[in-house]
C-alpha positions as CSV (number, residue, x, y, z in Angstrom):
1,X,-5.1,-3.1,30.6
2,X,-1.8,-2.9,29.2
3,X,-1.9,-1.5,25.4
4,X,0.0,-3.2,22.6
5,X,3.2,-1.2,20.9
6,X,2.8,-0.5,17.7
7,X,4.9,0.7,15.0
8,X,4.3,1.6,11.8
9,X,7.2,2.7,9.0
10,X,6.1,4.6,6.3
11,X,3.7,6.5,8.0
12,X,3.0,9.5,6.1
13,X,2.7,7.7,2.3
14,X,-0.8,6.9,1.7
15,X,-1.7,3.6,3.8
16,X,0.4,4.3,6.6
17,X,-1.6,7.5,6.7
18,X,-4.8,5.5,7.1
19,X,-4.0,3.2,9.6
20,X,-2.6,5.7,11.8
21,X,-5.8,8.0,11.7
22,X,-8.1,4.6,12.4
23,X,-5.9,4.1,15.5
24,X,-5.9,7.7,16.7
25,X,-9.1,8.1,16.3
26,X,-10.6,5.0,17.1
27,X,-8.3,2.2,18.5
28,X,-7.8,3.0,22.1
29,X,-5.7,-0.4,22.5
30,X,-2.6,0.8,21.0
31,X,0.8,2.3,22.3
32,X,1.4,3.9,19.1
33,X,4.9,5.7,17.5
34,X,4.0,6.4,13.6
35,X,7.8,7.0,11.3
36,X,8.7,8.3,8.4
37,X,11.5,9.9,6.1
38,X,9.9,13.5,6.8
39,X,10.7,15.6,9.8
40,X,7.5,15.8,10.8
41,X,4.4,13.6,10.3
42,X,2.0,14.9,7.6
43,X,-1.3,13.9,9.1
44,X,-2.9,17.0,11.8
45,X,-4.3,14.5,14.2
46,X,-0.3,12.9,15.0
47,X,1.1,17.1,15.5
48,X,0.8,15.6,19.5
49,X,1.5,11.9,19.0
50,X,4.6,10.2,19.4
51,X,6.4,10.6,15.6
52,X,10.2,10.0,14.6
53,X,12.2,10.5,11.9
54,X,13.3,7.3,9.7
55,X,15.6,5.5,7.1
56,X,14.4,1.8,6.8
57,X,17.5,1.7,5.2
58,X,19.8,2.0,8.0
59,X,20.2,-0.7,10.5
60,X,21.8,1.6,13.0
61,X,18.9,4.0,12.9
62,X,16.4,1.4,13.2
63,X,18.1,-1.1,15.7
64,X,17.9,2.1,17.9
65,X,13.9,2.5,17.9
66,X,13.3,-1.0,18.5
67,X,16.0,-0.3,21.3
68,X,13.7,2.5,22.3
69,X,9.8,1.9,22.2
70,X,10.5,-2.1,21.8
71,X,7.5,-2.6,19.3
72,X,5.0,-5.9,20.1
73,X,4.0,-5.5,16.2
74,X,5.6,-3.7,13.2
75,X,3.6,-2.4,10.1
76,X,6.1,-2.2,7.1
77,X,4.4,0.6,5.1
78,X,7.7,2.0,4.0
79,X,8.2,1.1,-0.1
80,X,9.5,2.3,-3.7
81,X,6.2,1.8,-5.6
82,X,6.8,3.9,-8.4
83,X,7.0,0.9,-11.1
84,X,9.0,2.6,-13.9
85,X,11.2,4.1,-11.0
86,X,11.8,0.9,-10.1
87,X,13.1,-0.5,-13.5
88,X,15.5,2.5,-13.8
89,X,16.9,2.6,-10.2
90,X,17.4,-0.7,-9.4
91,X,19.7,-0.5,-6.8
92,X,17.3,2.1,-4.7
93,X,14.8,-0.3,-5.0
94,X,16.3,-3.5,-3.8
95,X,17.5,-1.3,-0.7
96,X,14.2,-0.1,0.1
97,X,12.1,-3.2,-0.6
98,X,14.1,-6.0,-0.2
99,X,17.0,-4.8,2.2
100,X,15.4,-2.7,4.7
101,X,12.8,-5.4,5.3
102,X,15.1,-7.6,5.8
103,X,17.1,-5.4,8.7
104,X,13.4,-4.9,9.8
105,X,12.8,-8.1,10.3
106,X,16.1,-8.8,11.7
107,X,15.6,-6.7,14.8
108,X,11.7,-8.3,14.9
109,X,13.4,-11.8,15.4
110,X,15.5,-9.9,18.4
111,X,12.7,-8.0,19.9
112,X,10.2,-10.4,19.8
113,X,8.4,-8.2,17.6
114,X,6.0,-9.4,14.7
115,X,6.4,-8.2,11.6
116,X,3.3,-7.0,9.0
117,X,4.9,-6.4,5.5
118,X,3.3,-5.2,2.7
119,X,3.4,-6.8,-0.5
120,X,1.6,-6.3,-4.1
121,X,-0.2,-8.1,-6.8
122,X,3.1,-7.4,-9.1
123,X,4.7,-10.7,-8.2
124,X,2.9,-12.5,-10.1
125,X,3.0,-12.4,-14.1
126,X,-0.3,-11.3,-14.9
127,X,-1.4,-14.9,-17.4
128,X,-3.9,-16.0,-15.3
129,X,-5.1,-13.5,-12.6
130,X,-7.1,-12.9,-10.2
131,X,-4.8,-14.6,-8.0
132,X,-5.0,-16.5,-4.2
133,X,-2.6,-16.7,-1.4
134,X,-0.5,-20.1,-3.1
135,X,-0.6,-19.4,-6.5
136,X,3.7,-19.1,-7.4
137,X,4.9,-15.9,-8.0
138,X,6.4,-15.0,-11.6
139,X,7.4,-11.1,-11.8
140,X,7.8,-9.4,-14.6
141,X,9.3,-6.2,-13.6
142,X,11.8,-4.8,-11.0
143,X,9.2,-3.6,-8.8
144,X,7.7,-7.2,-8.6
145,X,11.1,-9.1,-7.8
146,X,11.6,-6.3,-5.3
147,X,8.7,-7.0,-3.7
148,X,8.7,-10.7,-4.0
149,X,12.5,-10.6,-2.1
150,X,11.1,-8.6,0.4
151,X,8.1,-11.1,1.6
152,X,10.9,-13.5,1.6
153,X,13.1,-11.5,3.7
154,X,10.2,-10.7,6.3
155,X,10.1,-13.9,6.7
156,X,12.7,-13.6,9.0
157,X,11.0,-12.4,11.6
158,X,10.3,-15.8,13.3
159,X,8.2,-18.7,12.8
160,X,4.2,-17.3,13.4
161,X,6.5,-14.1,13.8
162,X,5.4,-12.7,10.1
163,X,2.1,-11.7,8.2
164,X,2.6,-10.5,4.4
165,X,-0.6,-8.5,3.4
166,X,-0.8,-8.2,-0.5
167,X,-2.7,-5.6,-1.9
168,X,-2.9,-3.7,-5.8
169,X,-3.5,-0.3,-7.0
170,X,-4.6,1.3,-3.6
171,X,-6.2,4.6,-3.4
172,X,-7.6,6.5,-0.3
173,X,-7.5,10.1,1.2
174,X,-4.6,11.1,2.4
175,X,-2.5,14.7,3.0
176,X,0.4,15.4,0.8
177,X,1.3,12.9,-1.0
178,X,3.5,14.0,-3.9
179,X,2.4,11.3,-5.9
180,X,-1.1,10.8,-6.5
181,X,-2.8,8.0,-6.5
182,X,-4.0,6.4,-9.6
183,X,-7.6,7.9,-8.3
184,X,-5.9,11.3,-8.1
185,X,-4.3,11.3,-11.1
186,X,-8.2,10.6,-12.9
187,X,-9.5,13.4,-10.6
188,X,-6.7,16.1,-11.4
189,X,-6.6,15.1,-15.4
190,X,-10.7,15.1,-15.8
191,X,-10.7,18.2,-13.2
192,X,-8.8,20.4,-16.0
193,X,-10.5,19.0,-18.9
194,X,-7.4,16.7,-20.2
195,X,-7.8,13.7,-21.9
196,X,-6.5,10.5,-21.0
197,X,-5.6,7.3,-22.2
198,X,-6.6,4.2,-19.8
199,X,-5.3,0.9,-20.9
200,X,-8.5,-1.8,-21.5
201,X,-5.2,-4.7,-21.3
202,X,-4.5,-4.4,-17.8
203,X,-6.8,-5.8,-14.8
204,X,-6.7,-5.3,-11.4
205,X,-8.8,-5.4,-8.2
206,X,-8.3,-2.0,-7.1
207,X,-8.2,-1.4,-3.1
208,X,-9.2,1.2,-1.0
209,X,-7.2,2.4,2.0
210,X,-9.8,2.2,4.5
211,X,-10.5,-1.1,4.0
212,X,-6.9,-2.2,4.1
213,X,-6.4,-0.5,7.8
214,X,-9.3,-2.3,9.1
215,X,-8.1,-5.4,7.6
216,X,-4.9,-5.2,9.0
217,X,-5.3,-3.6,12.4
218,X,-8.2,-7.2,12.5
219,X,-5.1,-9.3,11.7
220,X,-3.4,-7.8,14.8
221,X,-6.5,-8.4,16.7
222,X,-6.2,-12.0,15.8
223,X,-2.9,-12.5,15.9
224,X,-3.0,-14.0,12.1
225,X,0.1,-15.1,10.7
226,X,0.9,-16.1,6.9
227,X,-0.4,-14.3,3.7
228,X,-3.5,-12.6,3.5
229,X,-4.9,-10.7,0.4
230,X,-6.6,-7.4,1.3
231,X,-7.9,-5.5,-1.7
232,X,-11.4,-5.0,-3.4
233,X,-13.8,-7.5,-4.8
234,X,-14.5,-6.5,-8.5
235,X,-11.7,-7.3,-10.6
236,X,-12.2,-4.7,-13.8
237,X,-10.0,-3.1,-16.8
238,X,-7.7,0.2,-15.4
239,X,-10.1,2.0,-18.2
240,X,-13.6,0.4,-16.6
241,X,-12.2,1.9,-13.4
242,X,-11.4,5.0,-14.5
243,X,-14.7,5.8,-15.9
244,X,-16.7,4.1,-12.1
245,X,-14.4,7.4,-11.2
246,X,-15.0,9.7,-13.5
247,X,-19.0,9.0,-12.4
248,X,-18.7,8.9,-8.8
249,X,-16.9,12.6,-9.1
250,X,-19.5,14.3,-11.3
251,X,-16.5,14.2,-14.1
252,X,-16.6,14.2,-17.6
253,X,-16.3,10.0,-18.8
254,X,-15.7,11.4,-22.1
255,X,-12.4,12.9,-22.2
256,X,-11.0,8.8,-21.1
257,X,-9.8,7.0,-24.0
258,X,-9.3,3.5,-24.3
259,X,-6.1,2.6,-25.1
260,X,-3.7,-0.9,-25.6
261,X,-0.3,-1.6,-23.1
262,X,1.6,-1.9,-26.6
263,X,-0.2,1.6,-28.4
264,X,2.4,3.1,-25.5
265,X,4.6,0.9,-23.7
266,X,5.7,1.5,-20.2
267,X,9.5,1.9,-19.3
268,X,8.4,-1.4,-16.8
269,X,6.8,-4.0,-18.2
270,X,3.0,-4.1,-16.1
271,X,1.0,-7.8,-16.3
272,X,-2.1,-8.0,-17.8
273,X,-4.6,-10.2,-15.5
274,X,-3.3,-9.7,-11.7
275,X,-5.6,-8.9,-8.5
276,X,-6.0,-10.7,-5.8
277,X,-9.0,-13.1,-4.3
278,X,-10.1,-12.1,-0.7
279,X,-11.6,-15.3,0.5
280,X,-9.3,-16.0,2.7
281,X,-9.2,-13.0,4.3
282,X,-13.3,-12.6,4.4
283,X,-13.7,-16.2,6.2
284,X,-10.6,-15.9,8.4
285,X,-11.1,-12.7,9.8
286,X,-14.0,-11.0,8.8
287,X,-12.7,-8.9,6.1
288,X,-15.7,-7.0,4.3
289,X,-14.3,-4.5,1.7
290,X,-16.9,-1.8,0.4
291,X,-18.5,-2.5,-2.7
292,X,-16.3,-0.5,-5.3
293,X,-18.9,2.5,-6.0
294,X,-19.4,2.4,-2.3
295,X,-15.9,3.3,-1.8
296,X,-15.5,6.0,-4.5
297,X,-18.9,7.4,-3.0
298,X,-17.0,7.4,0.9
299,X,-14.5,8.9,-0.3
300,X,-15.5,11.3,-2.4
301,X,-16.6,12.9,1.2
302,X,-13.3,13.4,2.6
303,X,-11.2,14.2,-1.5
304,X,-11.4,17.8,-2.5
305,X,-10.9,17.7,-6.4
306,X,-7.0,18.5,-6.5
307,X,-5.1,21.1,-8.1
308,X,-1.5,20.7,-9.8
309,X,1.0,18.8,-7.5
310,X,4.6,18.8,-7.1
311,X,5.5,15.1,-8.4
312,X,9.2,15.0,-7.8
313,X,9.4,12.5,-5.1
314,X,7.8,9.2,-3.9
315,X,6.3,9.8,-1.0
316,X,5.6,6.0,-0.2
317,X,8.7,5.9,2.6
């Protein structure tokens, strides 16, 4: 049986990490070739699996793979995320998640190939979350319009050539990521006895990584086109979430301090009420997310409680 080609950008930030060890370990079906900025792919089970070296950014680079391993379906995991980042360097931003999608999609509409993008809760405006597939997009930061411009621009892929998975504060196990998680973060503050401020204002519907690779590698499997939201069930306050951490780690819930968005504003302006609904996803194609104590208990299996990390780079690309 003839395997389908698969490539996935973005491959060693934190998703693209997940979906490329639920293919090499379990998917059989796959002809796989994982990318990212690095040399070398961070994960130990892709040392012997085909891995190359890439800028999203530059169509001559990418026009060259697709030349190459002529992907059936692409997996867009390749993003700016940092939000204040964002705000400050605009122009990186808009190249990264609006621009390189759009080259992406480009050679998908050439090749045939269909295009999986990644997308986030932050396009909408946060009044009257959690949100479903239709509701209209309002950003209210960089990172959002970004984002928003880069579903748009995937969507030039092809008619039933595109699939734009949106997903919110995602958290999983993953191997050297500069940039932890918001999960990490908890676990390395609480770890060395710091206090932290959590904000009570802002409410999300946080998603695990292994859920979001089964979800998407079951929109391959059923060819799904459109947008689907993948992310968790319970839709909870950044401070309830940090303490459901804080318990599932054997950490110390008292050192987390509520706090207000305007007690210490952010450079980028975050919305208030965002996640996402999953129905869609749950009756469509079978999407079952673990229960959110459920996932912090999974993964507490495979997360050592981290040590000091070197945060100078976003390792999402």
């Amino acid at each position: 049986m003839a395997k389908t080609r698969l490539l996935i950008t973005g491959a060693n930030g934190l998703l693209g990490q997940e979906i490329s060890r639920q293919i090499v370990q379990k998917r059989r079906e796959f002809d796989l070739l994982v990318t990212g900025r690095a040399s070398i792919p961070c994960l130990r089970e892709l040392a012997n699996h085909p891995y190359a070296s890439l800028d999203i950014c530059n169509k001559d680079t990418v026009q060259d793979i697709f030349n190459d391993f002529s992907p059936e379906w692409v997996i867009n995991c390749a993003a700016m995320t940092r939000v204040d980042d964002c705000e400050t360097h605009r122009d990186d931003c808009w190249r990264v998640n609006a621009e390189a999608v759009g080259i992406l999609a480009h050679q998908c509409h050439s090749h045939g190939a269909h295009l999986i993008q990644l997308s986030t809760d932050f396009i909408f405006d946060g009044n009257n979350g959690p949100y479903r597939e239709h509701d209209r997009p309002s950003p209210v930061n960089f990172y959002g319009k970004s984002k928003l411009a880069g579903e748009n621009a995937a969507r030039g892929a092809g008619v039933g050539k595109w699939t734009i998975v949106r997903t919110n504060v995602v958290y999983g196990n993953a191997c050297r990521i500069p940039t932890p998680d918001f999960v990490h973060w908890v676990l390395e503050n609480l770890s060395k006895k710091q206090k932290i401020q959590i904000y009570t204002d802002q409410w999300r519907t946080p998603s695990y990584t292994h859920d979001l690779a089964l979800g998407i590698l079951r929109l391959i499997h059923l060819q799904k086109n459109g947008v689907y939201n993948l992310s968790g069930r319970e839709f909870l306050s950044m401070y309830e979430f940090s303490l459901l951490i804080a318990e599932a780690f054997d950490l110390d819930p008292t050192l987390i301090h509520p706090a207000v968005q305007n007690s210490n504003p952010q450079v980028a302006r975050r919305p208030q009420y965002t996640g996402l609904v999953t129905l869609k996803a749950e009756t469509e194609i079978g999407y079952r997310p673990f229960p959110l104590k459920k996932a912090l208990e999974h993964l507490r299996f495979y997360v050592k409680i981290p040590s000091t990390r070197d945060l100078s780079e976003d390792a999402s690309c």
